[in-house]
C-alpha positions, 0 to 999 in steps of 0.5 A: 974776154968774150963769150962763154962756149957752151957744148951742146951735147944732143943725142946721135941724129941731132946735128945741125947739119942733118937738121939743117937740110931737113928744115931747108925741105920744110920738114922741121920748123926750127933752124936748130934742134930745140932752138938751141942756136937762140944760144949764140946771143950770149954764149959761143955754141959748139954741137955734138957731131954724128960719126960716121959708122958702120954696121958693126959700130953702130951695133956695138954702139947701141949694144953699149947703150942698152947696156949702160942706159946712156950712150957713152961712145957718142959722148965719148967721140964728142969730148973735145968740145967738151974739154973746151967749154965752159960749161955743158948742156944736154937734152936728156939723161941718155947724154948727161949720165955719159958726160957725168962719167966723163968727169968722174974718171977725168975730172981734170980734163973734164971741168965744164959746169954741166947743166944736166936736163933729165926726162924719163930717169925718174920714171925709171929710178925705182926700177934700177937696182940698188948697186945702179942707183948708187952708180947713177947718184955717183954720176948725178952728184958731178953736174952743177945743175940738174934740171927737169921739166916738171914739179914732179921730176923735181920732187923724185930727184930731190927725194932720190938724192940730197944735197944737189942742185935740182930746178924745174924749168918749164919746157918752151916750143914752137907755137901752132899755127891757128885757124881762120877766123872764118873757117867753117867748122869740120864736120864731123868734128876732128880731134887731134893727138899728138904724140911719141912719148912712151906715157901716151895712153893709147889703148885710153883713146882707143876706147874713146874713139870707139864710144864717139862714132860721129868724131873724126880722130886725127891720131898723128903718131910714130909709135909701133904701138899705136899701128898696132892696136885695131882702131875703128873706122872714124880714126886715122893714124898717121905720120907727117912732118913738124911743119905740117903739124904746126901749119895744118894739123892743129887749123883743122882740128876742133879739138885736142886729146892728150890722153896719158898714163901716170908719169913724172915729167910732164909727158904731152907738155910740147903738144900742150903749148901747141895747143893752147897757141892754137886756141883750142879746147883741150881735154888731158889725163891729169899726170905729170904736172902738166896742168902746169903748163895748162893752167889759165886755159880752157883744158879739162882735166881728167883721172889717168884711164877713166875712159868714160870721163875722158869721152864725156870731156871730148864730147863737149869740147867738140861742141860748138861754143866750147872753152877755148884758150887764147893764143897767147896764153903761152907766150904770157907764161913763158912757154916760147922756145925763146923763154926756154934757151933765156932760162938755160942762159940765165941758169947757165950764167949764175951757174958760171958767176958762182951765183945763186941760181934766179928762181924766176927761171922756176916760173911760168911767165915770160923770162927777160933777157939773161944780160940783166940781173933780173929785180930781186936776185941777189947776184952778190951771193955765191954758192949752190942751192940745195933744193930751191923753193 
């Protein structure tokens, strides 16, 4: 019967094409966004494609978008793959609440499974205004799966709206390339931050930075926020490639700060695993249940915005002979890009099956290949789950 086919539906900008060519500069270090090409070993893989326009539609585009708080047009001018797959995965809510629409106004036409990750929707979910939350619950309720990147997305959405199926699956990236075993130490000491998300704590490491003169910060960030606060001299504020990031950046630091503001899910988690695959002392705001994704190492944790605990974290991660983390810290718990799409497959696979979805996609180890019924799951029970454990 061949292969399931599996519509990835990723946002404007993110086609293979595009990615290709920046890869082939060395720019990125992923063939495919996010590695969904891994896919390919068990299911067929369409892609959403970038439409040419003008200024003007891409205006009203983008009008709409805003508007909307997902881009229809974009999933809208990639429904044929949809119509043709079996099941659908997207990246963010920005394309899953559009695909939802979809299937609301056509659900003959539209009977893809969906697989719906979320990241940022249940940050804002208190925000949107009770007439929005019922339309978004409307759209919510037509994906077989939602999925999230951490316990606390998990916990809101469950808390927002019954009866759906709500699993967090923990995020898997490329790792860093580490330093040298006989690399001599920089002086003075250089620690790294990484990071676009909106929940970075800038104005946090601002602080810090001024406290820690005799430190180096690498701030490796393309935040119009970040450009626009006054950093002080021992800091510098830059943008570069993926792949120098992965292959230069993390070697030369001594150690990372992932300074961040209360969120729900998991900011600063892809930085986290580089890390930690580079072996290297970490000091992090304690938000979003990104422990999770440190948890074994030698991170320190620290209060979201206490700036005087934060600095005295750096100050002896900087030392020499501090805690390190061992490289392969992340590949024992799961947090490869490989583990990542195995996970989607498997949830994807029961999820098609009628099946129950495997709760050891829930947990922070190395996941086996999605072929194998796994021990211990029941592939004989159909149905959805409300809420698994």
């Amino acid at each position: 019967m061949g292969n399931p086919r599996i519509a990835v539906v990723l946002r404007y900008g993110l086609n293979p094409q595009s990615w290709s060519l920046r890869h082939e500069r060395g720019e990125v270090v992923d063939r495919t966004p996010y590695a969904y090409d891994l896919a390919n070993e068990w299911f067929t893989v369409d892609w959403s494609a970038d439409h040419p326009e003008g200024k003007m539609t891409h205006t009203l585009r983008m009008t709409l978008r805003r508007a909307l708080g997902f881009d229809l047009v974009h999933v809208w001018r990639n429904r044929r793959i949809i119509q043709s797959a079996d099941a659908v995965w997207t990246h963010t809510e920005r394309e899953h609440l559009a695909v939802a629409l979809l299937k609301v106004l056509s659900p003959k036409r539209y009977q893809a499974a969906s697989i719906a990750q979320s990241v940022w929707l249940w940050d804002q979910w208190h925000s949107f205004s009770g007439l929005r939350r019922r339309i978004l619950g409307r759209l919510l309720r037509a994906h077989a799966v939602e999925i999230v990147l951490s316990r606390e997305n998990r916990a809101a959405s469950r808390r927002a709206l019954s009866g759906r199926t709500v699993v967090r699956v923990p995020f898997g990236t490329h790792t860093a390339t580490p330093a040298p075993a006989d690399r001599v130490a920089p002086t003075p000491p250089v620690v790294l931050t990484v990071g676009n998300d909106r929940h970075r704590d800038w104005p946090l490491l601002l602080e810090v930075s001024r406290r820690m003169p005799g430190v180096d910060f690498d701030v490796v960030s393309l935040s119009e926020e970040v450009r626009a606060l006054d950093w002080p001299v021992n800091v510098q504020v830059r943008s570069t490639t993926q792949r120098d990031i992965i292959e230069n950046a993390y070697a030369g630091a001594t150690a990372v700060a992932i300074p961040l503001t209360p969120n729900l899910h998991a900011s600063g988690c892809t930085v986290a695993i580089e890390a930690v695959s580079a072996g290297l002392p970490i000091v992090s705001s304690r938000a979003g249940g990104i422990e999770e994704y440190l948890a074994g190492s030698a991170a320190t944790f620290v209060a979201p915005g206490d700036a005087d605990a934060f600095a005295e974290a750096l100050q002896r991660a900087v030392e020499p002979g501090a805690s390190t983390s061992s490289p392969d810290l992340a590949a024992d718990h799961g947090l490869t890009e490989s583990d990542y799409i195995r996970r989607l497959a498997t949830l994807t696979l029961d999820v098609l099956g009628g099946r129950r979805p495997d709760p050891a996609i829930e947990a922070f180890a190395s996941v086996p290949d999605p072929s194998a019924t796994p021990p211990g799951h029941d592939a004989s029970r159909p149905g959805r789950i409300e809420n698994p454990a």
